[in-house]
N, C-alpha and C positions, 0 to 999 in steps of 0.2 A: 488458608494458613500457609503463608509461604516459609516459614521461619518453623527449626525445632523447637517443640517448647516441652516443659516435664513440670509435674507438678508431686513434693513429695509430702504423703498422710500419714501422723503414724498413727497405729488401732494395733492396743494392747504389747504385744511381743511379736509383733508386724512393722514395717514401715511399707505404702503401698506408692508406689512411683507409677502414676501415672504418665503417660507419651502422647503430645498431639503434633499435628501438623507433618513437616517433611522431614524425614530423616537420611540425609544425602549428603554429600562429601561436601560439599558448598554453603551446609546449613544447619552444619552440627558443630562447627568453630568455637562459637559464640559459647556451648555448654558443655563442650568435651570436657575440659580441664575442670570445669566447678565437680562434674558428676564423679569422674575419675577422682578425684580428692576426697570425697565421702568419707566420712567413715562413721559408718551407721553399727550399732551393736547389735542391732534386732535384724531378725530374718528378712528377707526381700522379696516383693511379689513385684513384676513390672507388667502391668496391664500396656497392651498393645494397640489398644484392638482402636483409638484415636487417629494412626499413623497412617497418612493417606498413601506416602509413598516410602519406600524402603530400597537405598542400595547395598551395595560390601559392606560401606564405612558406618553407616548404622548398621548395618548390622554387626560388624565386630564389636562397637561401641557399645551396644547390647551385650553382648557374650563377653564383656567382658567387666560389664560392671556385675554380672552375675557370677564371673569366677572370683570377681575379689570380695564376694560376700562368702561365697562358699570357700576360701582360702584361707577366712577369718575363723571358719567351724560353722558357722551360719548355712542356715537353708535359704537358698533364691529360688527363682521359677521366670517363666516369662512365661505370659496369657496372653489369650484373645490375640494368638496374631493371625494372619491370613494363611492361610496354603499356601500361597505362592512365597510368602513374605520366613514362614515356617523350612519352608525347603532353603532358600537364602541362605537363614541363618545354620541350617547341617553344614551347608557346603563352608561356608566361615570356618565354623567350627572345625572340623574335621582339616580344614587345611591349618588351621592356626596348630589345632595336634600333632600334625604330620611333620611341619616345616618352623614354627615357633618354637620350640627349645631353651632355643637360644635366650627367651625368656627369665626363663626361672636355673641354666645351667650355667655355671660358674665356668671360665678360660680355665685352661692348665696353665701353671707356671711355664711352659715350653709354650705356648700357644700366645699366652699373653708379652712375651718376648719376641716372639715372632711377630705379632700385629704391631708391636711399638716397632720393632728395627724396619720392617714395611712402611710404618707412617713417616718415620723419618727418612726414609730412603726417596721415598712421594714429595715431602717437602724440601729435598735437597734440590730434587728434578725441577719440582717446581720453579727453585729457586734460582738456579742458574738458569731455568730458562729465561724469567727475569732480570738478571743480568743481562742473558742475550738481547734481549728487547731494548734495555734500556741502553746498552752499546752503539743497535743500531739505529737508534733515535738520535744519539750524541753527534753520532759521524753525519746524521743527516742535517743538525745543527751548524755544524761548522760547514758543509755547503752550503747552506740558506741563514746565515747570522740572526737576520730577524727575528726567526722563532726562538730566539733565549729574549725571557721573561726579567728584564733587567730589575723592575720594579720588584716584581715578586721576589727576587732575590734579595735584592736590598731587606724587603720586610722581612725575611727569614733569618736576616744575617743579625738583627734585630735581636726578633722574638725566641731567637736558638741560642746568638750568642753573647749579646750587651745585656740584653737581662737575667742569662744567668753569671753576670761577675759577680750580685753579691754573696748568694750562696756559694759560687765554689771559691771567692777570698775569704769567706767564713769557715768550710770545712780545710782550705788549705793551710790556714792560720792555725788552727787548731791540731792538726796534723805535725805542722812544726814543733810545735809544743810539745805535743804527745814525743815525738821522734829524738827530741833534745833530754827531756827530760829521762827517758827508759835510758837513751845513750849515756847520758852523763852518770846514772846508778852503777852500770857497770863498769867503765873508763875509770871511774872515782877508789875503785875498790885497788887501781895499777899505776896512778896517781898519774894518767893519763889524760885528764880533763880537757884541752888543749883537742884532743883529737874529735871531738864533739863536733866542731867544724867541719871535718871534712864529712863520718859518717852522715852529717845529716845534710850536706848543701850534695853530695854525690848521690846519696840515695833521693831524695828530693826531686834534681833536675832529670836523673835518669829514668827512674819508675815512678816513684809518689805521686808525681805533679801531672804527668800525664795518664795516669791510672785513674787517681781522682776525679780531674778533670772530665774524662768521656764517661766512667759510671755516672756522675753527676748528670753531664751532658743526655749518656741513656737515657736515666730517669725522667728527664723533664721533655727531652724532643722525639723521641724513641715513641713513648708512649703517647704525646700530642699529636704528630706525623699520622698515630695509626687512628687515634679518634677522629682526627677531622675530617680524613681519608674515609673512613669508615662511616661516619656520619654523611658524608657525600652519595658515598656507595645506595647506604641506605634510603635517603631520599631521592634517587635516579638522578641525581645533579649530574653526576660523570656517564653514565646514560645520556642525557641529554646535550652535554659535551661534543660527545659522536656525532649525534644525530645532528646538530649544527653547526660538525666539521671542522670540531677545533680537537688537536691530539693531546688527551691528558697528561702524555710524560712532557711535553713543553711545562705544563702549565701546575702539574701535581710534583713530581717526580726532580725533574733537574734542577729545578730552584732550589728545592731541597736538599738536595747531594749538591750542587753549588755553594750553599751559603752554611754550610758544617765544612765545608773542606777549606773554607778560608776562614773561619770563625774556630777552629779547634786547636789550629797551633796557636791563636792568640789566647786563646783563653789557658791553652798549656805554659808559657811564656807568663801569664800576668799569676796564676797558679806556682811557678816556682819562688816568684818573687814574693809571693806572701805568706808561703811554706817556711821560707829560709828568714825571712822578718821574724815569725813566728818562733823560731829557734833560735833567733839573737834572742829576742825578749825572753824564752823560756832561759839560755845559757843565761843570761844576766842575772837572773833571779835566782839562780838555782848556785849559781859556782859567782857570782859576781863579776863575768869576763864581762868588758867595756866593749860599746857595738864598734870599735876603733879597733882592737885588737882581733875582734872577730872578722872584721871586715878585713883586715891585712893576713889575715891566714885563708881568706877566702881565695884570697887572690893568688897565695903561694898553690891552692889546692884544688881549686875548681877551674879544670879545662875546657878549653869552649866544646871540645870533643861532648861534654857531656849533654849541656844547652842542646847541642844540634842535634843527639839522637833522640833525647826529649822529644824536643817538636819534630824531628823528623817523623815520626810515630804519629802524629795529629791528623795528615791527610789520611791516612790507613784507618784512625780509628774513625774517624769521619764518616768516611765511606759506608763501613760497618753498619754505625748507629743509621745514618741516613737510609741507608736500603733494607734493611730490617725493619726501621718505620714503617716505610710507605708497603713495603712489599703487605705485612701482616693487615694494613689498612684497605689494601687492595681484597683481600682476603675476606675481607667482612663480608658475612651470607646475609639475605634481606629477614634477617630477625634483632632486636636491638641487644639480648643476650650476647650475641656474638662481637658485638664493640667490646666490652667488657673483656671476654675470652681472649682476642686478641691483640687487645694492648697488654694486658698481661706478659702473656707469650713473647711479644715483642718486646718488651723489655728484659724478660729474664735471656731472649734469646740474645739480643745487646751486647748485656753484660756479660756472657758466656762468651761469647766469641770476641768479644775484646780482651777479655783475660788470655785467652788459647792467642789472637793474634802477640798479645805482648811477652808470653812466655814462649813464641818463637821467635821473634826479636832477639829475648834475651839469648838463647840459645845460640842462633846465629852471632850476634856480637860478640859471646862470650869463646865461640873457634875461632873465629876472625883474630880476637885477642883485642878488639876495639874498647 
């Protein structure tokens, strides 16, 4: 028997779980999680006395399907083990009393504050250390040209930025709308309609459109960067990378941060143009202004000053989204839960720090007097 096996009988207000074969770190995988998920109403006997070898991990694995019987009000027991296999399972136990706790004992409200502002402190560390990595990867690029992945970027510039026009001309359009229409309720009440134009083509090309645009952007490459990444991780593709001498940030990493950074001020630029479309159409409908007359007030009130800080903003949030991908993707541990976990994260972390980047923007623009 080289494999754990169990076998479970019930007789009467018993269930008797018999154990054969080897009960070892290496070969208890397979039925840790079935047995831990039990959940049996009737008392437990586990007959032992089958198990030709026993180490720690059976043996906690034991002890501790017996304390979740007896945690339920249930009597357990464990039979027929060996003396040597018997003494094992004190030392478990007694250690699992001593230093286990942490178990069944709740954080304090001060303690679980402290383990979050530690975790985030770890991921900050983390995080710039991968900056530093990938800085000194870049500089190493530009001595040696070859290693940029010119293709790879191409297909990034793609799959990040041509296929998402039509979602984000759909939420931009509709954005306009939204923004014309709310404006024009209250202007209409100052017999101000007229000013419609400017709130919504300034608000538009300065925040909306590129705010839009990179949450959008977030959503869709933020969290693809970290699955594929992740998926890689997982099946030792980027492992075997190494081993056959090719540097993953060539081939993962800068194609990616390349093809957002030139992909997100155009997609901010074709985002105001369908924002501000969307707000002729909603002003047309709503007050009757002619896309002639909106257009020539455009022109009295939208300075290019605006355009430019818009897209200026596009490389920055690029970045952002780009390294927060790959980084969380980097990140993925060898279990497939953790793809999940971490695209997650990597998008909510996205869009968090593209807000804080564009609310110091504004801040900044707004002492400058820009």
């Amino acid at each position: 028997m080289g494999f754990a096996k169990y076998e479970l009988i019930d007789k009467n207000d018993t269930s008797y779980l018999k154990c054969y074969g080897i009960w070892r770190v290496g070969t208890i995988d397979k039925i840790e999680k079935k047995l831990l998920k039990l959940k049996n109403s009737k008392n437990l006997t586990i007959d032992a006395k089958d198990i030709k070898d026993l180490d720690s991990s059976g043996a906690l694995l034991l002890f501790l399907l017996q304390k979740n019987v007896q945690d339920r009000g249930k009597k357990a027991e464990i039979i027929n083990l060996s003396p040597k296999h018997k003494r094992l399972l004190e030392i478990v136990k007694n250690n699992f009393i001593q230093n286990g706790k942490d178990f069944k004992t709740k954080r304090s409200f001060l303690e679980a504050v402290g383990k979050s502002v530690i975790d985030v402190i770890n991921y900050l560390i983390d995080f710039v250390g991968f900056i530093g990595e990938l800085f000194v990867y870049t500089l190493s690029m530009f001595k040696n040209p070859k290693n940029f992945r010119f293709k790879e970027t191409v297909y990034f510039i793609q799959s990040a930025g041509i296929s998402a026009l039509p979602i984000i001309g759909m939420t931009s359009f509709l954005v306009g709308v939204v923004i014309a229409y709310q404006t024009i309720v209250q202007l209409n009440k100052f017999g101000a309609d007229i000013f419609v134009v400017d709130a919504s083509a300034i608000s538009i090309t300065r925040e909306l459109g590129p705010m839009i645009t990179a949450i959008v952007v977030a959503g869709r490459s933020a969290s693809s960067f970290t699955a594929e990444i992740g998926a890689m991780k997982l099946t030792e593709e980027i492992d075997a990378m190494k081993t056959m001498g090719f540097m993953p940030f060539f081939f993962l990493v800068i194609p990616r941060v390349t093809a957002l950074i030139i992909s997100l001020p155009i997609l901010i630029f074709f985002s105001d143009m369908v924002g501000i479309f969307g707000s002729m159409v909603a002003t047309r409908a709503q007050i009757g202004l002619s896309f002639e007359i909106f257009i020539n007030r455009l022109y009295e009130v939208l300075a290019l000053k605006h355009y430019i800080i818009g897209i200026a903003k596009g490389p920055f949030f690029a970045i952002i989204i780009a390294l927060i991908g790959v980084f969380h993707g980097l990140r993925v541990s060898q279990d497939t839960e953790s793809i999940g976990k971490e695209t997650t994260q990597s998008v909510v972390n996205a869009i968090f720090f593209v807000i804080v980047c564009d609310a110091l923007f504004s801040i900044i623009f707004t002492e400058l007097g820009i």
